[in-house]
C-alpha positions in Angstrom: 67.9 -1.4 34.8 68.5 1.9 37.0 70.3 1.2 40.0 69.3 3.5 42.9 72.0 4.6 45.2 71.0 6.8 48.4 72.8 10.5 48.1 75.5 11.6 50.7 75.3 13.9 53.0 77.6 15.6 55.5 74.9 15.8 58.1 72.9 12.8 60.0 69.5 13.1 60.8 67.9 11.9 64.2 64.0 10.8 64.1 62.4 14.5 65.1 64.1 16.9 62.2 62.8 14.1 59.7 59.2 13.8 61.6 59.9 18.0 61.2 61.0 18.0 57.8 58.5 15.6 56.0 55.4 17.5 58.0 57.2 20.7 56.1 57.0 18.8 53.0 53.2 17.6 53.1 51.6 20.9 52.2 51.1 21.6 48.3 52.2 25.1 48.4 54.9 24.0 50.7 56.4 21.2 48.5 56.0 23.5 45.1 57.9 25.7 46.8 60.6 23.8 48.1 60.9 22.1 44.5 61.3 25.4 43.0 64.0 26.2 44.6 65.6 22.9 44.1 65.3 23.8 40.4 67.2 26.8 41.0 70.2 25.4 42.7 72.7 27.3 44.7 71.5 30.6 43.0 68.2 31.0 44.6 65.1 32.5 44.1 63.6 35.8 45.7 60.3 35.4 47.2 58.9 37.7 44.3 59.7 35.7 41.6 59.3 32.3 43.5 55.2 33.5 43.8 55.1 34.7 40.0 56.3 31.3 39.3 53.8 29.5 41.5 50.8 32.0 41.4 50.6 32.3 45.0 50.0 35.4 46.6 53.2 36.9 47.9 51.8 36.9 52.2 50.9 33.1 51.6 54.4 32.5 50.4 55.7 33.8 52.9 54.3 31.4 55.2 55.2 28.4 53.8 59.0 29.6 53.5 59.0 30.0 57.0 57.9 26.6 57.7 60.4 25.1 55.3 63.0 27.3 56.8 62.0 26.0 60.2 62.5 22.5 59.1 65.9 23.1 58.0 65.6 22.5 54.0 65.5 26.0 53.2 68.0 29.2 54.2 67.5 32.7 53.6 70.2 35.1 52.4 69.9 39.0 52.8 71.2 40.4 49.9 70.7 44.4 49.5 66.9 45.2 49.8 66.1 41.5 48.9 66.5 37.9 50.4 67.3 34.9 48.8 66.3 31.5 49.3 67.5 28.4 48.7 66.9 25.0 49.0 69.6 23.2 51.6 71.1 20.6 49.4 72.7 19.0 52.8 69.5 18.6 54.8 67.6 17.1 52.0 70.3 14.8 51.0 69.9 14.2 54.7 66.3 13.8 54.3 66.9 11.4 51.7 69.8 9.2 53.1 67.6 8.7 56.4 64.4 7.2 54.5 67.1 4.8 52.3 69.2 4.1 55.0 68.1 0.3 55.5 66.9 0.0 51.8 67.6 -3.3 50.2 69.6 -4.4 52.9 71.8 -1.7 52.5 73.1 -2.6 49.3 72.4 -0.6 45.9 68.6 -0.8 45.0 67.4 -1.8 42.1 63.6 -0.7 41.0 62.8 -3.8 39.5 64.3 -6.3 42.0 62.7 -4.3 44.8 59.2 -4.6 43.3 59.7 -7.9 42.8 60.6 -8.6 46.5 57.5 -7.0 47.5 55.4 -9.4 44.8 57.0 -12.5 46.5 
């Protein structure tokens, strides 16, 4: 059995930056793109190669990185003639320690006994 244990995060979200960061999330483009850059880690991705990756044109991009730069889970990093984004590991741990907070009582969650809760 997995055992499910929230992340930790240095930051604590309030109710609006959640509300702001899951409407960020609930766009296809938006949530491809913010996944990507998870993938990439601390490194980054340049909005070039993020759209090769995702076939989106390059002025559509654009636009969702804004948004999920708005909402706090993703930075930008001027570096020369480029910028660099990345996905900020703090907000979505954040993101994710919010939405577990009360989970299982606030014990460690197990998959199976938490399905089974919901059966009884």
């Amino acid at each position: 059995m997995k055992i499910i244990t929230p992340p930790t995060s240095s930051i604590t979200l309030d109710e609006a930056p959640v509300v702001k960061a899951l409407a960020a999330l609930a766009q296809a483009q938006r949530l491809r793109a913010f996944r990507a850059l998870v993938v990439a880690g601390p490194e980054g991705l340049t909005p070039s190669v993020m759209a090769e990756q995702l076939g989106v044109a390059p002025s559509a991009l654009s636009f969702h990185l804004k948004e999920l730069a708005h909402s706090g889970l993703v930075s930008s990093e001027a570096r020369g003639r480029y910028l660099i984004y990345r996905a900020n590991f703090d907000q979505m741990n954040a993101l994710l320690a919010y939405l577990t907070e009360h989970c299982c009582n606030g014990g460690a969650c197990n998959a199976g006994t938490a399905i089974a809760r919901k059966a009884c």
